[in-house]
C-alpha positions as CSV (number, residue, x, y, z in Angstrom):
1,X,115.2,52.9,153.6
2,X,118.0,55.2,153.1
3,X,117.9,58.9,154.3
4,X,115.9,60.3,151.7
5,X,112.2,61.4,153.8
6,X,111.1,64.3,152.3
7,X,108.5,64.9,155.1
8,X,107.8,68.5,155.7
9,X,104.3,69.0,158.0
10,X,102.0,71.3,159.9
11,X,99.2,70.5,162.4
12,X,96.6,73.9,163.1
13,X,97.8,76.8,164.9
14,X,95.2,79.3,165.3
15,X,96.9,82.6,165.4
16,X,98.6,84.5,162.6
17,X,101.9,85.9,162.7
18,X,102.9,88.5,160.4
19,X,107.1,88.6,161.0
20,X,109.8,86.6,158.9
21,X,112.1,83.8,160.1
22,X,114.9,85.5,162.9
23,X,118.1,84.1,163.0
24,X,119.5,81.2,165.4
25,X,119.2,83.3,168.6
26,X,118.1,82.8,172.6
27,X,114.8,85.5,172.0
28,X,113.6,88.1,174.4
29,X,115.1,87.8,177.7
30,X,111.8,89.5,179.5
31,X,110.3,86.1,179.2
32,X,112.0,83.9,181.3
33,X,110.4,80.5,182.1
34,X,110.3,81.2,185.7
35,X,108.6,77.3,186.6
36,X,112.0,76.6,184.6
37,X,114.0,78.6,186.6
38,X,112.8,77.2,190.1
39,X,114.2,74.6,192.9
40,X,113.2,72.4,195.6
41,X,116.0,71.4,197.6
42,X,119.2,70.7,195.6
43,X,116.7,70.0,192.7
44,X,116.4,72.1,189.9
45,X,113.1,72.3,188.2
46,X,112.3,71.7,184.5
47,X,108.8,72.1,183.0
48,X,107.6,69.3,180.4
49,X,104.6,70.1,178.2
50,X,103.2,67.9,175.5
51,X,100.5,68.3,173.3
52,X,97.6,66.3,173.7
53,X,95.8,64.2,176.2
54,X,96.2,60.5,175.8
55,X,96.3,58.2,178.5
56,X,99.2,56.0,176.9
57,X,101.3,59.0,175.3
58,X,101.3,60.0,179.1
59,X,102.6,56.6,180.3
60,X,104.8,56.5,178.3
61,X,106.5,60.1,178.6
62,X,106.1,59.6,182.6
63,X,108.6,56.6,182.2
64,X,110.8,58.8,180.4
65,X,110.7,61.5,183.1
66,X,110.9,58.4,185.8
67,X,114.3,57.4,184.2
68,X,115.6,60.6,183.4
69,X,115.4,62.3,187.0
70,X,117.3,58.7,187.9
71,X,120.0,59.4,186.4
72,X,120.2,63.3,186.6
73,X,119.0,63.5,190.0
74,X,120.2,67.2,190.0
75,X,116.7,67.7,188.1
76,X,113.1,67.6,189.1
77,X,110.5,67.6,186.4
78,X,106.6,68.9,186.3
79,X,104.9,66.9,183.4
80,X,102.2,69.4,181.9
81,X,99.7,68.4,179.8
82,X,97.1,70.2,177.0
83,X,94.5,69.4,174.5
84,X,95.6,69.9,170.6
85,X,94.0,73.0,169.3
86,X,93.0,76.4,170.8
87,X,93.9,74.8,174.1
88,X,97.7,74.1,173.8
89,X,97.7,77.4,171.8
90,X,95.8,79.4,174.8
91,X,98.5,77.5,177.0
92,X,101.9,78.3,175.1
93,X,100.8,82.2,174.2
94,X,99.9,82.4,177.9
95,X,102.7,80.7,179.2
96,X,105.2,83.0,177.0
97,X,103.5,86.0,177.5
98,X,104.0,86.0,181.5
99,X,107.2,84.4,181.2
100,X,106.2,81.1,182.6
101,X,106.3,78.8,179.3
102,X,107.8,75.6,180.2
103,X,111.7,74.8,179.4
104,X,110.7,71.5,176.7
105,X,107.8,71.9,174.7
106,X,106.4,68.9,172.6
107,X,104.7,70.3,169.8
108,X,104.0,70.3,166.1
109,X,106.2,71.6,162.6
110,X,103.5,74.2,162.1
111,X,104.2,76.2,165.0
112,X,107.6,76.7,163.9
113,X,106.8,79.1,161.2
114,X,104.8,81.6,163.7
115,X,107.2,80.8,166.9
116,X,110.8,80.8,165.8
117,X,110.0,84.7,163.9
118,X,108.7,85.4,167.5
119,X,112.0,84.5,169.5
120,X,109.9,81.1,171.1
121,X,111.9,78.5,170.2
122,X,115.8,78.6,170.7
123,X,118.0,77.7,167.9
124,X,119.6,74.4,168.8
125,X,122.6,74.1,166.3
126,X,125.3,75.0,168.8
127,X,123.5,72.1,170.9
128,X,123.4,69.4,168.7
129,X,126.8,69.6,167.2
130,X,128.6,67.8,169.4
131,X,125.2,65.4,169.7
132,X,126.4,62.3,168.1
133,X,122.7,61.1,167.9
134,X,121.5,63.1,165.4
135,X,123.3,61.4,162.6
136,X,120.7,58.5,163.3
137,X,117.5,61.0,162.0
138,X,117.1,60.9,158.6
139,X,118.3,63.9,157.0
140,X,114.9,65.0,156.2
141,X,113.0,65.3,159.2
142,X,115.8,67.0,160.4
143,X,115.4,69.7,157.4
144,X,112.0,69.5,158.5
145,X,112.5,70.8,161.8
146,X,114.5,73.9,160.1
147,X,114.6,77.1,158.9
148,X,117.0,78.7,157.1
149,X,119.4,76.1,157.7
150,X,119.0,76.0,161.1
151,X,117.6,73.4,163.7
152,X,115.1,74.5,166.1
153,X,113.3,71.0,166.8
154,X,114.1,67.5,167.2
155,X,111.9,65.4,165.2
156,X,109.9,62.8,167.3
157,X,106.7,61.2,165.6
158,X,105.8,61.7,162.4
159,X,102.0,62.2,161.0
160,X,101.7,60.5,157.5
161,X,98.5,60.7,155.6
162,X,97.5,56.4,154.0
163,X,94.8,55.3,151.6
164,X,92.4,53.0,153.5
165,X,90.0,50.8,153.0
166,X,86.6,49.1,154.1
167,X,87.5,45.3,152.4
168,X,84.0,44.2,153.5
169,X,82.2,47.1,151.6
170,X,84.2,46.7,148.5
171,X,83.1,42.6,149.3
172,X,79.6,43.7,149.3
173,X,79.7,46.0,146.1
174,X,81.2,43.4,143.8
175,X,84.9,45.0,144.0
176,X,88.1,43.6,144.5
177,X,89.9,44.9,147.8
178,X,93.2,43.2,146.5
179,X,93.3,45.3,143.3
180,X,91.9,49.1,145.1
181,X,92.0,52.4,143.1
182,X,94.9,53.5,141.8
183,X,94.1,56.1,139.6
184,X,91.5,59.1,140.1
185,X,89.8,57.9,137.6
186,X,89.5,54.3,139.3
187,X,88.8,55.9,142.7
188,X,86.0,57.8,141.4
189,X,84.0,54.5,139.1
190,X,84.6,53.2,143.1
191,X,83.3,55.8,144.6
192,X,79.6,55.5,142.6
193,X,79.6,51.6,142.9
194,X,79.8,52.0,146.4
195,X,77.4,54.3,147.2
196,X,73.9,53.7,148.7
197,X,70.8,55.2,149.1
198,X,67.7,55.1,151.3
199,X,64.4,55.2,149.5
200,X,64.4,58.8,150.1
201,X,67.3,59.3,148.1
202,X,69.5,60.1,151.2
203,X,73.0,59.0,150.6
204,X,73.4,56.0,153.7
205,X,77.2,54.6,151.7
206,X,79.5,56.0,149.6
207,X,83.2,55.5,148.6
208,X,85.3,57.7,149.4
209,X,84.6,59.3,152.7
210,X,85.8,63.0,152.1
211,X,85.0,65.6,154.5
212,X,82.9,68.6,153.5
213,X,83.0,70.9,156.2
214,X,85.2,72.0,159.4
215,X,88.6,72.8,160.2
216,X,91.8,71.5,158.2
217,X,90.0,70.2,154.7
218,X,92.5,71.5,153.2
219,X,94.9,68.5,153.8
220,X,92.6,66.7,151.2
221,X,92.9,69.9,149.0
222,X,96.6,69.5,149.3
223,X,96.7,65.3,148.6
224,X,95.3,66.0,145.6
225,X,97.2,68.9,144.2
226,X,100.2,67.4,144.8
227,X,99.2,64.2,142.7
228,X,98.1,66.1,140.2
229,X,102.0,67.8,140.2
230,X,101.7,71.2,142.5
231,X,104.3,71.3,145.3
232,X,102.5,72.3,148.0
233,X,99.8,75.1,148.5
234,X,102.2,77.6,149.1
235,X,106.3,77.3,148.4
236,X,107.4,78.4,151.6
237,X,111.3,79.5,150.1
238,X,109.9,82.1,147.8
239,X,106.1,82.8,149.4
240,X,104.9,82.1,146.1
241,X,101.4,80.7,146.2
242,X,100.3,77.7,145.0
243,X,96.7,76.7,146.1
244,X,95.3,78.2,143.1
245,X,97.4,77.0,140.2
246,X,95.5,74.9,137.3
247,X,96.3,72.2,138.9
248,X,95.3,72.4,142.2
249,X,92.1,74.1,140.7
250,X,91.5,70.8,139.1
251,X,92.2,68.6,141.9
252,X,89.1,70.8,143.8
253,X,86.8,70.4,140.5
254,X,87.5,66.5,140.8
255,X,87.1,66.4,144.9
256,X,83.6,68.3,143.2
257,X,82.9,65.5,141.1
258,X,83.0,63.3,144.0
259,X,80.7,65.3,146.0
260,X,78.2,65.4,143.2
261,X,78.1,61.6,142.9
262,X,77.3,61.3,146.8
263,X,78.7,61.6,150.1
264,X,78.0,60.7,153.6
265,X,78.5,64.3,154.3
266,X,80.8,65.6,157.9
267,X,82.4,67.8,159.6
268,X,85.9,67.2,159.7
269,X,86.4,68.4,163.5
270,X,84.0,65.9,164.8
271,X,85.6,62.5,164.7
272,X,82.1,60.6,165.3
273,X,81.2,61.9,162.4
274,X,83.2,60.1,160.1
275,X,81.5,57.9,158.0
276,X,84.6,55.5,157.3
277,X,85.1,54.8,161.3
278,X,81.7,54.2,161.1
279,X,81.6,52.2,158.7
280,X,79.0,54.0,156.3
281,X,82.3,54.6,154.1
282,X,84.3,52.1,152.2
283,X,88.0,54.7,151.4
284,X,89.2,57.4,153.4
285,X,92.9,59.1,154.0
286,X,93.8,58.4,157.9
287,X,97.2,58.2,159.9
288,X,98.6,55.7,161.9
289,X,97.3,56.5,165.1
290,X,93.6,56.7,163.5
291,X,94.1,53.2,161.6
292,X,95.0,51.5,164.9
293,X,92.4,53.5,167.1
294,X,89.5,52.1,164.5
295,X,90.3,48.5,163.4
296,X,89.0,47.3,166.6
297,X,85.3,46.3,167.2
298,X,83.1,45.7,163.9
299,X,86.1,47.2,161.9
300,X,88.5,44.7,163.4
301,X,90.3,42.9,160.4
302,X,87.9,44.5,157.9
303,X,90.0,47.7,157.3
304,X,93.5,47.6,155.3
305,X,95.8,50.3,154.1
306,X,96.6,50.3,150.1
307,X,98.7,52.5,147.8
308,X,97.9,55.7,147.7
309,X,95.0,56.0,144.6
310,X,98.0,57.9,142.2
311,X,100.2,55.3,140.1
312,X,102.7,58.7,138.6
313,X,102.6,60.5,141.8
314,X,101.5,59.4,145.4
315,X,102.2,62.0,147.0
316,X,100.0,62.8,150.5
317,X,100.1,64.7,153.4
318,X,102.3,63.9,156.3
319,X,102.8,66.2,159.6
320,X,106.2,65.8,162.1
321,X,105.6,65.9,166.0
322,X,108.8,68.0,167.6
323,X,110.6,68.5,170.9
324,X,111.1,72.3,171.0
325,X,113.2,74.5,173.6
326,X,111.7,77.7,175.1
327,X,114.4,80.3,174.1
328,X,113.3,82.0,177.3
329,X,114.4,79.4,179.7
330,X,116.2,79.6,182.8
331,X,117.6,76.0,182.5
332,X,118.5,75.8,178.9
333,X,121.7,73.0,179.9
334,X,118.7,70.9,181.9
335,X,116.5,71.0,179.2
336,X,118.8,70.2,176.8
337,X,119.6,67.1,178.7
338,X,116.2,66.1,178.7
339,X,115.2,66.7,175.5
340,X,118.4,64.1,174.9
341,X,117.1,61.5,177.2
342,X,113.6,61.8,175.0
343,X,115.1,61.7,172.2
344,X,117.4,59.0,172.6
345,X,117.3,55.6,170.7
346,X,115.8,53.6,174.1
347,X,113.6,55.9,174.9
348,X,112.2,56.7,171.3
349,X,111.8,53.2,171.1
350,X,109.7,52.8,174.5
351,X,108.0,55.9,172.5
352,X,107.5,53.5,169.2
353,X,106.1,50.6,170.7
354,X,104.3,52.8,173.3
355,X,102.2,55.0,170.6
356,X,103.0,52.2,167.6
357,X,104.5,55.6,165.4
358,X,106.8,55.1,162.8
359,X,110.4,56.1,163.6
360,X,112.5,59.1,162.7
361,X,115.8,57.3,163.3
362,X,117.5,55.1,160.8
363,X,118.5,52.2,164.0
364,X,115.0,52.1,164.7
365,X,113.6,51.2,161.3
366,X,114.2,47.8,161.1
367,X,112.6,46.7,164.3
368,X,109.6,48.7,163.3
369,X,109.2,46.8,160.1
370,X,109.5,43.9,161.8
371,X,106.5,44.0,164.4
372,X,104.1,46.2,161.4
373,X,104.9,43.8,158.4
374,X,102.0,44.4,156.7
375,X,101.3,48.3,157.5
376,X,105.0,49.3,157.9
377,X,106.2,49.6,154.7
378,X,102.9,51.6,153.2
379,X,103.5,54.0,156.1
380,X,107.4,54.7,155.3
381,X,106.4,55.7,152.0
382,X,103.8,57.5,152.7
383,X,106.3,59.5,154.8
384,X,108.6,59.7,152.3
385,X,106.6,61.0,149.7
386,X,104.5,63.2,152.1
387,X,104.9,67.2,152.6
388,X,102.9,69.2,155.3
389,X,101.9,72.8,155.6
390,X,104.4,75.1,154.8
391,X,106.7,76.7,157.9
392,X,105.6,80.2,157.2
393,X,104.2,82.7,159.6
394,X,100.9,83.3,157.8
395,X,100.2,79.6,157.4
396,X,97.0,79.7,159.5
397,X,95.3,82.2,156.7
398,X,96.4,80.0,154.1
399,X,94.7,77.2,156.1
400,X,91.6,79.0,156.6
401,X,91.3,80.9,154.0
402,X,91.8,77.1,151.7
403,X,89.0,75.4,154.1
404,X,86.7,78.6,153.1
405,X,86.8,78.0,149.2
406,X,86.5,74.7,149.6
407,X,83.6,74.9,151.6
408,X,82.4,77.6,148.7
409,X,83.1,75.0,145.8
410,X,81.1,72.3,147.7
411,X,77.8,74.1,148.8
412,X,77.6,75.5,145.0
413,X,78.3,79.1,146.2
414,X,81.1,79.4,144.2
415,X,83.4,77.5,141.4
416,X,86.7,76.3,142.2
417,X,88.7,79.0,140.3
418,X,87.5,81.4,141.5
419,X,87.3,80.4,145.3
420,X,90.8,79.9,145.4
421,X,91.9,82.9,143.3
422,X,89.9,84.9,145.6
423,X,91.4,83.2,148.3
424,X,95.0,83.7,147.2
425,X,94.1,87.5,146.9
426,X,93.9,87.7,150.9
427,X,96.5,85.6,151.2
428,X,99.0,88.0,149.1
429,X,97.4,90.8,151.0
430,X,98.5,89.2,154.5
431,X,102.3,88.2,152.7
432,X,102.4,92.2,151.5
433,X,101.8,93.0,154.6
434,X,104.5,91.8,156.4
């Protein structure tokens, strides 16, 4: 695949804020990473934190540290650890706050629109141009990790959004798992095949297993605006908003439809809810990670990712995973030597067949088709056609404000027009505001 990605993501950040991108600078020198700026011994001291809590992500970044302090012994490094969500947020506003943030940061693309405003994240262009290596990331998850031109995060493991499905269910119902959906139209005759009920009329099955309620629904909202030919809910170069064009308004009235028809209704925060890893749902929209995490147990073998359900556009979601420098930090040369060492070819691919994420570097491609054959290739295009949240500072309203209509639209407290309209009227407020 040549360098064409157009992936462009966001994860949650909860905290809005209201400032416009800064230029490439170091930040505000009153918050100094002082863990960063420690010793013991000869050693210098570098601070490590990642996002999340996995037992093999850890592993497999502890080798890195385990080879990196090898060969730089001049450096010590304290891994740190915390939960996606409020957590990690609670532990980087903290952390920069009292001027103890930690000198790499492993984080997501949607922070960069509320950090990099906020003097966070340092600017790394002056770093990376003599950095051979980065003429190995495709050119757009390096735009991705940009603003204005400018690189403030090295790409590491991208978060692509697949069509998925249950092959025994669609067995069961009298469809075809070799020829899936690929129209809406298509996905919603499957959708009402598929769906069972209990002799109360409680809906036990159904299709397509689309969330109804909790955080970050939106991301469906967005698949299927963008098939249906919006950019994105927002366009982040001119802060125009999207979300409530026609066509995004009809995406929600068709996600409606589906709702009508039947669905094994959850929250979309509560990952034992979900009725396609429980199999009580026969299509769903997962990632990587979530694919390989479910097709084990009953689900082993019976689950298989498709193209996406849009013949003219399949375009989806798909989030970026960075390596971030505090702008703050005492040991700016250190950390950018390990942030190097991560992000280098061996260690990205200890990372690849580690965590079983698709690359972000062109040398690494091959080898990854190679050992994911049948999933690979389904997952580089959904990367390639994929876009995330927008990298603007007020993203989290947009987010919130998106899961509220939604919410609206479903629970018939509103219509689809006019939950987003009304939405897009707080979010102009917020953009005016700034």
């Amino acid at each position: 695949m040549k360098k064409k990605w157009k992936v462009v993501l966001s994860t949650l950040l909860t905290g809005t804020v209201l400032m416009s991108a800064a230029a490439c600078s170091g930040g505000n020198e009153d918050l100094v990473a002082e863990k960063g700026g420690g010793s013991k011994g000869d050693k210098q001291k570098l601070v490590f934190l990642r996002a999340g809590t996995e037992d093999y992500k850890k592993e497999a970044f502890m080798k890195m540290i385990e080879g990196f302090e090898k060969e730089h012994p001049e450096y010590e490094v304290e891994y740190q650890e915390a939960p996606w969500g409020d957590d990690f947020e609670t532990k980087l506003n903290t952390g920069f706050a009292s001027g103890t943030a930690a000198d790499v940061i492993h984080y997501s693309l949607s922070s960069i629109g509320a950090r990099v405003p906020m003097g966070q994240y340092e600017c790394l262009d002056d770093y990376v141009a003599d950095w051979g290596d980065m003429a190995d990331f495709y050119d757009s998850v390096i735009e991705s990790g940009s603003i204005g031109g400018k690189v403030y995060g090295i790409p590491y493991t991208p978060d692509a959004r697949m069509f998925a499905i249950n092959t025994e269910l669609f067995e069961k119902a009298g469809l075809n798992p070799d020829n899936p959906p690929s129209t809406w139209e298509e996905l919603k005759e499957a959708h009402e095949k598929l769906l069972v009920k209990d002799k109360s009329g409680n809906v036990t099955q159904c299709g397509f297993g689309l969330p109804t309620s909790g955080a970050n629904i939106n991301q469906y909202l967005q698949i299927f605006a963008m098939q249906n030919g919006v950019e994105n809910l927002v366009d982040e170069s001119n802060d125009k908003i999207l979300f409530n064009e026609p066509e995004a308004v009809g995406a929600l009235n068709f996600m409606k439809e589906l709702k009508d028809i039947g669905l094994v209704e959850w929250d979309n925060t509560q990952s034992d809810q979900n009725p396609f890893h429980n199999g009580t749902a026969a299509m769903t929209i997962l990632n990587e990670n979530e694919f390989n995490s479910i097709n084990t147990g009953d689900l082993e073998g019976k689950i298989k990712m498709v193209p996406m359900f849009s013949e003219e556009n399949s375009a989806t979601f798909c989030g970026m995973h960075f390596m971030f420098m505090n702008a703050n930090s005492k040991q700016k040369e250190g950390a950018w030597e390990l942030m190097k060492y991560m992000c280098s070819e061996n260690s990205m691919n200890l990372w690849m067949d580690t965590v079983g994420a698709a690359p972000v570097r062109s040398s690494l491609e091959k080898p990854y088709l190679e050992k994911n054959p049948e999933n690979g290739p389904r997952i580089m295009e959904a990367i390639e056609n994929g876009k995330g949240t927008p990298k603007v500072p007020y993203f989290n309203s947009v987010l919130t404000y998106v899961d509220d209509a939604m919410e609206q639209v479903y629970y018939d407290q509103s219509n689809a027009k006019t939950a987003l309209n009304e939405a897009a009227e707080k979010v102009q407020e917020e953009i005016d505001n700034q």
